[in-house]
C-alpha positions as CSV (number, residue, x, y, z in Angstrom):
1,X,0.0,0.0,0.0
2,X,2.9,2.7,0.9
3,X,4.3,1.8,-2.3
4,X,1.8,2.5,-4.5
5,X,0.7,5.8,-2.8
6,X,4.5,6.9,-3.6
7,X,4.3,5.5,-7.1
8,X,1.2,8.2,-7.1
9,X,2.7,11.0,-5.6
10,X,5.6,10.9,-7.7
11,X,2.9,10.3,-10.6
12,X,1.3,13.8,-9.6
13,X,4.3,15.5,-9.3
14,X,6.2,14.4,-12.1
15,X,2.7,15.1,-14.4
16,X,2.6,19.2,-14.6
17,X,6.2,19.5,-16.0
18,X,6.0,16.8,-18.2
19,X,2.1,17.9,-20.1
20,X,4.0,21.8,-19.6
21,X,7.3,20.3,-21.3
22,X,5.2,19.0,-24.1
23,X,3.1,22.1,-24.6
24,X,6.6,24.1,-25.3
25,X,7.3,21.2,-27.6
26,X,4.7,22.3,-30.2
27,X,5.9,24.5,-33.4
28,X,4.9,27.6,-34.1
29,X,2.7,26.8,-37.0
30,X,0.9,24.2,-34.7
31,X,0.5,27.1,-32.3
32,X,-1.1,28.9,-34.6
33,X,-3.1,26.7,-35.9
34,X,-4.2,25.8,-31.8
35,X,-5.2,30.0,-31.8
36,X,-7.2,29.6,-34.8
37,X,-9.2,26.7,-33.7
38,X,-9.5,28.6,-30.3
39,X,-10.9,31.7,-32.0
40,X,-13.4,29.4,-34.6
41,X,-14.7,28.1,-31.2
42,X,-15.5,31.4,-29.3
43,X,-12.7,30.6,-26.8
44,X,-10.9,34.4,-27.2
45,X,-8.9,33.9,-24.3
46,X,-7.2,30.6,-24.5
47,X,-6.9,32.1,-28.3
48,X,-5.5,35.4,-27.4
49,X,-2.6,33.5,-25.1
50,X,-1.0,31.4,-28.1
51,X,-1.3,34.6,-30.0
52,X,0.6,36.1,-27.6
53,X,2.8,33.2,-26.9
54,X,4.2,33.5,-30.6
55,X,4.2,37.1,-30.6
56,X,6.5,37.7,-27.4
57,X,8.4,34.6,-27.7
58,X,8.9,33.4,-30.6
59,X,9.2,37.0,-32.9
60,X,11.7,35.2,-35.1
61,X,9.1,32.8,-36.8
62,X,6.6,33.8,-39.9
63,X,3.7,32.8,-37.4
64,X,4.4,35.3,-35.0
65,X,3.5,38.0,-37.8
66,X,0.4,36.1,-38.5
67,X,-0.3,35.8,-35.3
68,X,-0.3,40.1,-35.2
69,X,-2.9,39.9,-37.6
70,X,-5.2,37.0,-35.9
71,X,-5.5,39.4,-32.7
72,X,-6.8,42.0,-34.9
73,X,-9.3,39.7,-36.3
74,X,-10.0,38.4,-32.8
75,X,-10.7,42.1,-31.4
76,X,-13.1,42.2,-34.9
77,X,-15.2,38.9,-34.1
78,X,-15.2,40.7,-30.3
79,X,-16.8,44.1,-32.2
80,X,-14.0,46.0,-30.7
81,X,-13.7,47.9,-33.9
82,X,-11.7,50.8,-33.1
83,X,-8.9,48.2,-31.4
84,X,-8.7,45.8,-34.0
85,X,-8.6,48.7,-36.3
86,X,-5.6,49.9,-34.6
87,X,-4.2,46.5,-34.8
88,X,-4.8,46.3,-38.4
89,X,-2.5,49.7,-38.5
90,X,0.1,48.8,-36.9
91,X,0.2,45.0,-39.1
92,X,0.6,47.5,-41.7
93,X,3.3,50.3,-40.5
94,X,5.5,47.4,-38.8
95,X,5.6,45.1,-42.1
96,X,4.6,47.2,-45.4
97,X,6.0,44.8,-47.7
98,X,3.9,41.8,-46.7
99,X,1.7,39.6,-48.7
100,X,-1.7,39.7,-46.4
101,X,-1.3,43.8,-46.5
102,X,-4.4,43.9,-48.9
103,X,-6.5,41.9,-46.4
104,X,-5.2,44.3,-43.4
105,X,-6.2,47.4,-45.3
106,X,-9.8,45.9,-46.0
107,X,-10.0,44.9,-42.4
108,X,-8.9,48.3,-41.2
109,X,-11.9,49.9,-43.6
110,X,-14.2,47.7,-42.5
111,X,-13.7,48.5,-38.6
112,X,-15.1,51.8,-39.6
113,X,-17.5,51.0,-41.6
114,X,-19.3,48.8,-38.8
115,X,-19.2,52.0,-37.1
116,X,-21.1,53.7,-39.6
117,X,-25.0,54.7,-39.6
118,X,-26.8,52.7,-42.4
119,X,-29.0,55.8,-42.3
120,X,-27.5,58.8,-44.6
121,X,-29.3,61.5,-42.3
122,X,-27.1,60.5,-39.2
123,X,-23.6,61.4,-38.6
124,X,-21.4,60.1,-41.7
125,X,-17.6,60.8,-39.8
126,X,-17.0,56.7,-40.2
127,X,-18.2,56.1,-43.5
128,X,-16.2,59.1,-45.0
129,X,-13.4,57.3,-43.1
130,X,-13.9,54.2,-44.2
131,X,-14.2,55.0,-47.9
132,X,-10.7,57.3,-47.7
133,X,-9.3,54.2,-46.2
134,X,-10.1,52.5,-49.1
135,X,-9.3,54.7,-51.6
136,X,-7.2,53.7,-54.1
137,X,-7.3,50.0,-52.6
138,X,-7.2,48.5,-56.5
139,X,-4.1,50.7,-57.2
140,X,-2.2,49.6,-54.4
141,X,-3.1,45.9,-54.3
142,X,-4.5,45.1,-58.2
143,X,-4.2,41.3,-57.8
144,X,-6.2,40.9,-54.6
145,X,-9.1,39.1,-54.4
146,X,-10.7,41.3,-52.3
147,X,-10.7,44.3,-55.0
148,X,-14.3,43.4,-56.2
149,X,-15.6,43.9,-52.4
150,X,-13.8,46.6,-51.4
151,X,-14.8,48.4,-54.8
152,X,-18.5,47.3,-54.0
153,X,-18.5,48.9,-50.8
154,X,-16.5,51.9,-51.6
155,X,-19.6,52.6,-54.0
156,X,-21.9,52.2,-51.4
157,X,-20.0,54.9,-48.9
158,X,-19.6,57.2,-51.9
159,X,-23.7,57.1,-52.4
160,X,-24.2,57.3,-49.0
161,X,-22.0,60.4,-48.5
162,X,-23.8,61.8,-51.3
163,X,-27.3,61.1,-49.7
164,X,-26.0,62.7,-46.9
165,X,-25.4,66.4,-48.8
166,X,-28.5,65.5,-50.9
167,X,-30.5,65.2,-47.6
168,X,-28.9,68.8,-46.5
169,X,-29.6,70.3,-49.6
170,X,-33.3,69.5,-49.7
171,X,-33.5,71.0,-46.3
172,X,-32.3,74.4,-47.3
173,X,-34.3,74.0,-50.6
174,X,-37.8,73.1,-48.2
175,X,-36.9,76.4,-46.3
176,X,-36.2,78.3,-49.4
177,X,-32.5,79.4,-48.2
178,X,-31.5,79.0,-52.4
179,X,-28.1,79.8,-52.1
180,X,-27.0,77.3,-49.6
181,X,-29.3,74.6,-51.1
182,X,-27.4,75.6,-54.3
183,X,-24.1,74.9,-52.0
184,X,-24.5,71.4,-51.2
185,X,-26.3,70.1,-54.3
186,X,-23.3,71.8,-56.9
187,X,-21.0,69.9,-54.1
188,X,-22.8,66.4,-54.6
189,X,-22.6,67.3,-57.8
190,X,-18.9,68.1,-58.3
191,X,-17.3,65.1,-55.9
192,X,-20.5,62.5,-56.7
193,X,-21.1,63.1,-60.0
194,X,-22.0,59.1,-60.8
195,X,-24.2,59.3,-57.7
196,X,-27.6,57.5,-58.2
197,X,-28.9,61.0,-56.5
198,X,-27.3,62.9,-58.9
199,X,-30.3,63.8,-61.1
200,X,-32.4,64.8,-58.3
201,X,-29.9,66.8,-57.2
202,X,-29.6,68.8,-60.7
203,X,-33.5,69.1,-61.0
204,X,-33.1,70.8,-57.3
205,X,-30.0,72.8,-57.7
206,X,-31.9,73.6,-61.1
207,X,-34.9,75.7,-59.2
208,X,-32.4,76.9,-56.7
209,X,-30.4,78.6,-59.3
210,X,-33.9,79.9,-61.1
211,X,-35.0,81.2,-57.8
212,X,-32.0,83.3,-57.5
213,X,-32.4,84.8,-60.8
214,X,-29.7,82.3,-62.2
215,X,-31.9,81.1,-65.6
216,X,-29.4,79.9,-68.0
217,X,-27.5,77.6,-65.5
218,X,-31.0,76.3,-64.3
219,X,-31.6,75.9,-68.0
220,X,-28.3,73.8,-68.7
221,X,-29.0,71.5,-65.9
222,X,-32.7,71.2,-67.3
223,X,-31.2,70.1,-71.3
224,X,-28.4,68.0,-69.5
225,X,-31.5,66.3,-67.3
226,X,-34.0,66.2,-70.6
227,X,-31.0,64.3,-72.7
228,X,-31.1,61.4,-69.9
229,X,-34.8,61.7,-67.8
230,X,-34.3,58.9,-65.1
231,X,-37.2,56.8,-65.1
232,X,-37.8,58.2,-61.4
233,X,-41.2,59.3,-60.5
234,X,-40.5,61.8,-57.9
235,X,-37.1,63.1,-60.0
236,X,-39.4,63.6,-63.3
237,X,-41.6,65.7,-61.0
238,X,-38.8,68.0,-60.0
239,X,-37.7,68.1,-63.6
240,X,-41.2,69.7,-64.5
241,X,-41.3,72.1,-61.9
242,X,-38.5,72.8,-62.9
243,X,-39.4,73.4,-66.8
244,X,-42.1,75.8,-65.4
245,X,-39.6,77.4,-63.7
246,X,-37.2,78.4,-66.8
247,X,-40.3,78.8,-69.3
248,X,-40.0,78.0,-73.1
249,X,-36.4,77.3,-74.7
């Protein structure tokens, strides 16, 4: 009997450095794989300590830079935008040359688009953030697969901007203060051009331009908006009031 309880006290002693001894054993890719699965399973903790692990220990490996970039993602999945934003920075400033860059700088975007109002009236600080962010994505990175969705969503920020000043513009145009209407719809205009608001905004900054005794530019918007009506119901009535505005050619 007093042999076999020492036979289980060395077992129990002997156990914790030999399971920590084999731990250290594992390579950095299997590591890194370990903080993957960790992460795919919800377990952010256990995840966040191999990322560590390979970050403060083990710098001299390729998995430790990935391992930069899978904290960033784990802040993400966590919805703590602006710090895996911040992490996504940094990825890029400390290693500028490397080949998951174009994923960083979508990442980085993204953070502040999640931050963004879907709702063009609110407060557009992030998505005119996110879209400088991505600006000039396809230039910098033209072989990433990633181009077509960042390109996508760079159109969406663009007409959301645009909806933004559009939504201004009608406001001074309700209140018949013409001349800063005319402000933020010849803005629209002039950065937004391609902006699926675009012709409502010319049939608006149109009248704007009439009202202030400005006929012949609100008549060159009117031939520019006559050469390609958009099929719009509410824009073709703007349009008219517009004609009636100007009078005859």
């Amino acid at each position: 009997m007093l042999r076999t309880l020492v036979l289980l006290l060395l077992t129990l002693l002997l156990a914790p450095p030999a399971l920590a001894a084999r731990a250290d054993r594992i390579t950095p890719e299997e590591r890194y794989e370990l903080g993957l699965r960790y992460m795919r399973r919800g377990y952010y903790v256990k995840a966040l300590e191999q990322f560590n692990h390979l970050r403060n220990y083990q710098r001299d490996d390729p998995h430790a830079v990935l391992a930069e970039l899978a904290i960033a993602d784990l802040h993400y999945k966590k919805a703590e935008y602006d710090q895996a934003r911040l992490a996504y920075e940094d990825f890029l400033r400390l290693h500028p040359r490397h080949e998951r860059n174009d994923y960083a700088s979508y990442r980085a975007g993204l953070c502040l688009w999640r931050k963004a109002p879907a709702i063009a009236a609110r407060d557009q600080t992030w998505t005119r953030q996110a879209v400088d962010a991505w600006a000039g994505f396809t230039a910098r990175y033209p072989q990433s697969p990633l181009g077509p969705e960042v390109q996508e969503l760079l159109e969406s920020g663009r007409a959301r901007l645009a909806r933004k000043e559009l939504v201004i513009g009608e406001f001074y145009f309700r209140r018949g203060a013409w001349k800063a209407a005319s402000g933020r719809l010849e803005g629209l205009l002039e950065t937004w051009p391609a902006s699926p608001d675009a012709p409502r905004a010319r049939a608006l900054l149109g009248q704007s331009l009439a009202r202030e005794g400005d006929v012949a530019g609100a008549r060159t918007l009117l031939e520019v908006l006559r050469a390609d009506l958009p099929p719009d119901a509410s824009v073709r009535r703007e349009v008219a009031r517009l004609e009636r505005l100007v009078g005859p050619p």
